[in-house]
PLY file of the C-alpha trace (Angstrom):
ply
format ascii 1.0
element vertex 81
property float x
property float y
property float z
element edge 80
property int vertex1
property int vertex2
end_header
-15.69 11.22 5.27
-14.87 8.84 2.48
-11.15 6.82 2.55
-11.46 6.74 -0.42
-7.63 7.91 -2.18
-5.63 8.12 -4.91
-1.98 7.55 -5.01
0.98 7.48 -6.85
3.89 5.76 -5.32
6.86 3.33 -6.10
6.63 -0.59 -5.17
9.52 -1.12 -3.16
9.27 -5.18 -2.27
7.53 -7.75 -1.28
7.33 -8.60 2.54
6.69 -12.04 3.69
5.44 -13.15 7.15
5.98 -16.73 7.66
4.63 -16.99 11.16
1.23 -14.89 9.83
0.79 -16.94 6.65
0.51 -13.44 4.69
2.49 -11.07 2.30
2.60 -7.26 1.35
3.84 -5.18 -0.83
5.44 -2.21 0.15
5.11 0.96 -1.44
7.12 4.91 -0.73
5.63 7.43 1.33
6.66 9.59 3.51
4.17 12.26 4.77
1.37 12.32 6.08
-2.40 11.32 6.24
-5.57 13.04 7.68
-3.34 14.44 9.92
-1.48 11.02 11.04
2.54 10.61 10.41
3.35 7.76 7.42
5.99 6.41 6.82
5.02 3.16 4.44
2.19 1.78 2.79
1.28 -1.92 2.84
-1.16 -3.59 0.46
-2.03 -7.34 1.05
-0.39 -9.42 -1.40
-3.50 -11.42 -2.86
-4.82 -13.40 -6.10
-5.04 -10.14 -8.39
-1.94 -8.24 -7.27
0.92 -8.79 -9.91
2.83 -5.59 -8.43
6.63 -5.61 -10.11
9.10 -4.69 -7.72
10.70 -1.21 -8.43
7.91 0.05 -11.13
5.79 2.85 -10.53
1.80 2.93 -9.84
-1.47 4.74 -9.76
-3.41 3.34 -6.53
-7.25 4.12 -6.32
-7.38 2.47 -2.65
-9.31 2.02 0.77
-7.77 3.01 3.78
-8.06 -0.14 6.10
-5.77 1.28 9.29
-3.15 3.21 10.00
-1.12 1.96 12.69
2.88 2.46 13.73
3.65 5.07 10.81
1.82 2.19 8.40
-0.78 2.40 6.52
-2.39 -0.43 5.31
-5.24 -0.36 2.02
-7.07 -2.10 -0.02
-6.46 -2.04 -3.69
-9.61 -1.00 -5.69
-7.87 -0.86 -9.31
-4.34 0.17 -10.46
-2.39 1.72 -13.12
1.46 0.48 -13.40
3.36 4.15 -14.94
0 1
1 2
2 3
3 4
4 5
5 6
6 7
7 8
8 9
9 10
10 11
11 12
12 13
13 14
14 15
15 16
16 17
17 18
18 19
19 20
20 21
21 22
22 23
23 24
24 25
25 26
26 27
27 28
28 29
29 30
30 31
31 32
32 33
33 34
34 35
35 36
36 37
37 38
38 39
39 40
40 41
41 42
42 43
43 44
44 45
45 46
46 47
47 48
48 49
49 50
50 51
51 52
52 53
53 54
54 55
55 56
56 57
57 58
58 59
59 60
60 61
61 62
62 63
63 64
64 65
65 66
66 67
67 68
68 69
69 70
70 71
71 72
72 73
73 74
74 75
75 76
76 77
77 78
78 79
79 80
């Protein structure tokens, strides 16, 4: 089974963890995934993610885990809306 997936969601801000050295962005969803309860997505803030706060996008992602209601991808491209 691929995890592969497309989605269309809306960025809702940028999450900082100072003691983990990393940042997300968070994006809407409430629903859920091969069968799993989500209630956020998280995408790894890195060198190619210009995500605006508040727009819209088109995700073609990788699902990395899904843990606590989160699930956390990998961007593969992107389409702001």
């Amino acid at each position: 089974m691929s995890n592969t997936m497309i989605i269309l969601s809306k960025c809702q801000r940028l999450i900082k963890m100072v003691k983990k050295n990393q940042k997300f962005y968070q994006f809407h969803f409430r629903g859920f995934y091969q069968g799993e309860k989500v209630k956020e997505i998280r995408i790894r803030s890195g060198e190619d993610s210009d995500f605006e706060v508040g727009s819209e996008y088109l995700l073609w992602a990788k699902k990395l885990k899904l843990e606590n209601g989160i699930l956390h991808i990998e961007k593969i491209k992107m389409k702001k809306v």
